[in-house]
C-alpha positions as CSV (number, residue, x, y, z in Angstrom):
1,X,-14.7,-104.2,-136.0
2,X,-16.4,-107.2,-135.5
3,X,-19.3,-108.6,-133.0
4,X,-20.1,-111.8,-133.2
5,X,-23.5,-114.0,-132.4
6,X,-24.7,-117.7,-131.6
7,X,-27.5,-119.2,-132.7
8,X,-30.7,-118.0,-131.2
9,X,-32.0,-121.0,-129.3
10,X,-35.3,-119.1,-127.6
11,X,-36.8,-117.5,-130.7
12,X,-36.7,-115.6,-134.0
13,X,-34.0,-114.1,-135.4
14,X,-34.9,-110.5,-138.0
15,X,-33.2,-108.3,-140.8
16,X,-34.3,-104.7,-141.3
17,X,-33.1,-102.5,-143.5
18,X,-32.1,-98.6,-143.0
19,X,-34.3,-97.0,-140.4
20,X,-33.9,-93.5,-141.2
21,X,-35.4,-92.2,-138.1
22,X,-38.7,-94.2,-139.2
23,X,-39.7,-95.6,-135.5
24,X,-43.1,-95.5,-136.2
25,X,-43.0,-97.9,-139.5
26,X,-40.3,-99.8,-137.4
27,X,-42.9,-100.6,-134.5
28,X,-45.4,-101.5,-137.1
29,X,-43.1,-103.8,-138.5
30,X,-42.7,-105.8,-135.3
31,X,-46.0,-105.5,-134.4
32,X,-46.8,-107.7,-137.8
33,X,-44.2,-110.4,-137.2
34,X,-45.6,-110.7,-133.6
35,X,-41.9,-109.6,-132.1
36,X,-41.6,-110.6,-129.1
37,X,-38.4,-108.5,-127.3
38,X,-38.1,-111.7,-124.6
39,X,-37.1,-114.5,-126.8
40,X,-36.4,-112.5,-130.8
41,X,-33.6,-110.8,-131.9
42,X,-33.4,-108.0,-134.7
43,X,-30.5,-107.2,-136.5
44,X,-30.0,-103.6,-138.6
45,X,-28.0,-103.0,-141.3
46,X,-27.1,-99.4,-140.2
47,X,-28.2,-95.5,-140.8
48,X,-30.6,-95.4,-137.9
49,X,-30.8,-91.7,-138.0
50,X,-31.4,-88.6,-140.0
51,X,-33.9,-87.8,-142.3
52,X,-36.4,-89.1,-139.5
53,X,-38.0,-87.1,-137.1
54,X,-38.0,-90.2,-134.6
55,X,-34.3,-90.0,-135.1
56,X,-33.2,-90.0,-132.0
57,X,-35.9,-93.0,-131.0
58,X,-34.1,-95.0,-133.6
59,X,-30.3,-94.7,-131.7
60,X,-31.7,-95.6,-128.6
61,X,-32.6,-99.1,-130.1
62,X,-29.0,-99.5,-129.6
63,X,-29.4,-99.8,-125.7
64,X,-32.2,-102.9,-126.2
65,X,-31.0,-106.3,-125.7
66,X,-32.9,-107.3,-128.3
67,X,-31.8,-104.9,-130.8
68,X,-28.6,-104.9,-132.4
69,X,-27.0,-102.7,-135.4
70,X,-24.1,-101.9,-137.3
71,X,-22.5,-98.3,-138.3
72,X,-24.3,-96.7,-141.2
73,X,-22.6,-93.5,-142.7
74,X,-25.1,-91.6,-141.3
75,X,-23.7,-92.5,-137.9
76,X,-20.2,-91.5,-139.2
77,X,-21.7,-88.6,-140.3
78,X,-23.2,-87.2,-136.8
79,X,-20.0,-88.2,-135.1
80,X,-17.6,-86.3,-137.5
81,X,-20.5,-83.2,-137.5
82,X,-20.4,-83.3,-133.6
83,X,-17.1,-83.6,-133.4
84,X,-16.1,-80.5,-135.9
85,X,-18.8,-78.4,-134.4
86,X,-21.7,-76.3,-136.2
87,X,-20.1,-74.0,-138.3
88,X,-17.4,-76.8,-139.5
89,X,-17.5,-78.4,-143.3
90,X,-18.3,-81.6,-141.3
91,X,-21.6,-80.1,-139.6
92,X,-22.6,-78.8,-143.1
93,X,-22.4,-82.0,-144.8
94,X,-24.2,-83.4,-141.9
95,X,-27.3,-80.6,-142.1
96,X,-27.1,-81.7,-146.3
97,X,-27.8,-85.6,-145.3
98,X,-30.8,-84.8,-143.4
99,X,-29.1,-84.0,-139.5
100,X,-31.3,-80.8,-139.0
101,X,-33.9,-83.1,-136.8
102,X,-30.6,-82.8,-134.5
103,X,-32.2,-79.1,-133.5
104,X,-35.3,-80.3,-132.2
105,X,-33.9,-83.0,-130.2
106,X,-31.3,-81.1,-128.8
107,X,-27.6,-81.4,-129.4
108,X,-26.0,-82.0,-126.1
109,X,-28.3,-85.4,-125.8
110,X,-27.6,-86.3,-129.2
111,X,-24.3,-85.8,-128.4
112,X,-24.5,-88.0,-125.0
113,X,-26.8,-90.8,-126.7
114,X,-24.3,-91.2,-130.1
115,X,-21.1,-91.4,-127.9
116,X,-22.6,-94.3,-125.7
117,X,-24.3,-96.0,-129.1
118,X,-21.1,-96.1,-131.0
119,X,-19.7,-98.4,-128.5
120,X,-22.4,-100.7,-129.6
121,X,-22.2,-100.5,-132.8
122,X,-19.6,-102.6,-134.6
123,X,-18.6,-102.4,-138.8
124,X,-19.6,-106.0,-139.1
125,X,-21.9,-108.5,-137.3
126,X,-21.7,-112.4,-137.7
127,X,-25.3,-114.3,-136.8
128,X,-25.4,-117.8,-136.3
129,X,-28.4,-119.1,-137.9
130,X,-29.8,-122.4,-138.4
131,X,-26.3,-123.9,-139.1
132,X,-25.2,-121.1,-141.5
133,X,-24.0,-118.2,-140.7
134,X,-24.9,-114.6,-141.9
135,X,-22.7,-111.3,-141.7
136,X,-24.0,-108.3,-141.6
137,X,-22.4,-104.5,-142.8
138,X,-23.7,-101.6,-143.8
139,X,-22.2,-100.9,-147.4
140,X,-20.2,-103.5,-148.7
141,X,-17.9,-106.4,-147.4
142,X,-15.0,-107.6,-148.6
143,X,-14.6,-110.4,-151.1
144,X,-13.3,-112.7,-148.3
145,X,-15.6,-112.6,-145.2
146,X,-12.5,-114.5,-143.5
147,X,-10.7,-111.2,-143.8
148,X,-13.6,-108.9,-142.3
149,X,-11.2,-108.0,-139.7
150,X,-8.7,-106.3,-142.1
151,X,-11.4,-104.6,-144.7
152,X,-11.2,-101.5,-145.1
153,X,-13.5,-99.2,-142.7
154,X,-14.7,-96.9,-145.0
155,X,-15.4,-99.5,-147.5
156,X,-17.7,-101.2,-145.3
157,X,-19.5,-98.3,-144.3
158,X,-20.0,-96.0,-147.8
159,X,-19.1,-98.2,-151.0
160,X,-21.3,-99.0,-153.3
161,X,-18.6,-100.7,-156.4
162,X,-20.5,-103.8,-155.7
163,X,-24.3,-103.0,-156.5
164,X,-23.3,-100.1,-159.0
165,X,-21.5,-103.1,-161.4
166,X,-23.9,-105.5,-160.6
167,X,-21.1,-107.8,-159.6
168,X,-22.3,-111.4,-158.3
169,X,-19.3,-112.9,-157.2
170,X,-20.2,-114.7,-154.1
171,X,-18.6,-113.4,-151.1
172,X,-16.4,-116.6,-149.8
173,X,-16.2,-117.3,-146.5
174,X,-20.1,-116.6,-145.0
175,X,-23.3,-117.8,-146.4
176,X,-24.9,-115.1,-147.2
177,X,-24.5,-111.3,-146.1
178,X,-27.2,-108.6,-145.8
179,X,-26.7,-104.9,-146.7
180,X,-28.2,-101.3,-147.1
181,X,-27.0,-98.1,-147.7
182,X,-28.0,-98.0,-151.3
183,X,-31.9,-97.5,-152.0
184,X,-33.3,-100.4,-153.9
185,X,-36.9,-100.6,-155.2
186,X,-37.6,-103.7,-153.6
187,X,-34.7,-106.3,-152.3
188,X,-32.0,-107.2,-154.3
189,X,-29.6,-110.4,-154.0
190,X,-26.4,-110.5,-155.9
191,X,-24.3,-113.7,-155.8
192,X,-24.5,-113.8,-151.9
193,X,-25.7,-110.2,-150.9
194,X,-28.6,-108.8,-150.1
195,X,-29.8,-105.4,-149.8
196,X,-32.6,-104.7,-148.3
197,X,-32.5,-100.7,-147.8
198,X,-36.4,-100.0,-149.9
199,X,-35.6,-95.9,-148.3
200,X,-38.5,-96.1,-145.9
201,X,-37.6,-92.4,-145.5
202,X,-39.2,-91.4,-148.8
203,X,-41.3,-94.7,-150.1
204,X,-42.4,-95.7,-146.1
205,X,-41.5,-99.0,-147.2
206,X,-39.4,-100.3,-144.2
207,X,-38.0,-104.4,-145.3
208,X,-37.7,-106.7,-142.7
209,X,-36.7,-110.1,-143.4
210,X,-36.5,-113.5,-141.2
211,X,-33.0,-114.6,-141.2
212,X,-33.5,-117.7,-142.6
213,X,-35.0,-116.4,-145.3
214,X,-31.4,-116.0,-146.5
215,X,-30.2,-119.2,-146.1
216,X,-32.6,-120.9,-148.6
């Protein structure tokens, strides 16, 4: 459910929104911000495939040291697809949410590669940062970052109550906590979240965001 982090002593700490299967605009990112994979960390907020063709690029991030994400729908998506089978209502609804670059990676790796990533992929990060301390899903948390353990799953990966009210009640419990999921034109901040999903898929407007830009 949850994975935790210190504070990065050796370097930078990043946000980026949904990838989407964009590894090309992700590299460029990185390549602006001067990454440097030895001492900076990057944190995802989730949905690293589909819709992409460098879909399968993206999921591998997982395996970095450098790299770590939590589970988008999309992710839930492929693993229910793959699990049903083609032919299943679950493999449909996949192919509808952009899975058919699955065909021209080939199923049986994407198979292999989601089944080890999932185990590296959490609901929820916590990140240490500069004395604060930022969490991380992919939807929506709960209204009590304290009780992130007991949330429900589902919420965190596919709600959207928050954003679609424009509620700003500050989530207690955590500084701050960075989102995607739901397309904004540029990033949004209510009360203490942030989302940062700009749908590089479509606009090729990938976010990325120094952590403690949050914490200001």
């Amino acid at each position: 459910m949850l994975a935790t982090h210190p504070v990065n002593t050796r370097g930078r700490d990043f946000f980026v929104g949904d990838l989407h299967g964009q590894y090309r605009l992700l590299q460029e990112a990185l390549q602006d911000v001067a990454f440097n994979t030895s001492e900076d960390r990057l944190f995802c907020v989730g949905d690293l495939i589909d819709r992409g063709a460098g879909s399968l690029d993206c999921l591998k991030l997982v395996f970095m040291p450098w790299f770590h994400a939590v589970r988008g729908n999309h992710e839930e998506l492929a693993r229910n697809a793959l699990c049903d089978g083609e032919g299943s209502r679950a493999w449909e609804m996949w192919m509808i949410n952009g899975g058919g670059w699955v065909y021209d990676s080939g199923i049986g790796e994407m198979r292999d590669v989601l089944e080890s990533a999932l185990l590296d992929l959490p609901l929820a990060r916590e990140i240490a940062v500069m004395g604060g301390r930022l969490g991380m899903v992919h939807a929506e948390p709960p209204p009590d970052w304290s009780r992130i353990e007991e949330a429900d799953p589902q919420a965190l990966v596919w709600n959207r109550s928050r954003i679609q009210q424009g509620d700003e009640t500050t989530v207690a419990g955590i500084d701050a906590v960075v989102v995607g999921h739901t397309i904004v034109e540029r990033p949004l901040c209510l009360g203490n979240v942030h989302y940062i999903d700009t749908g590089a898929f479509s606009t090729g407007r990938l976010t990325m965001f120094e952590a403690r830009e949050f914490l200001v």
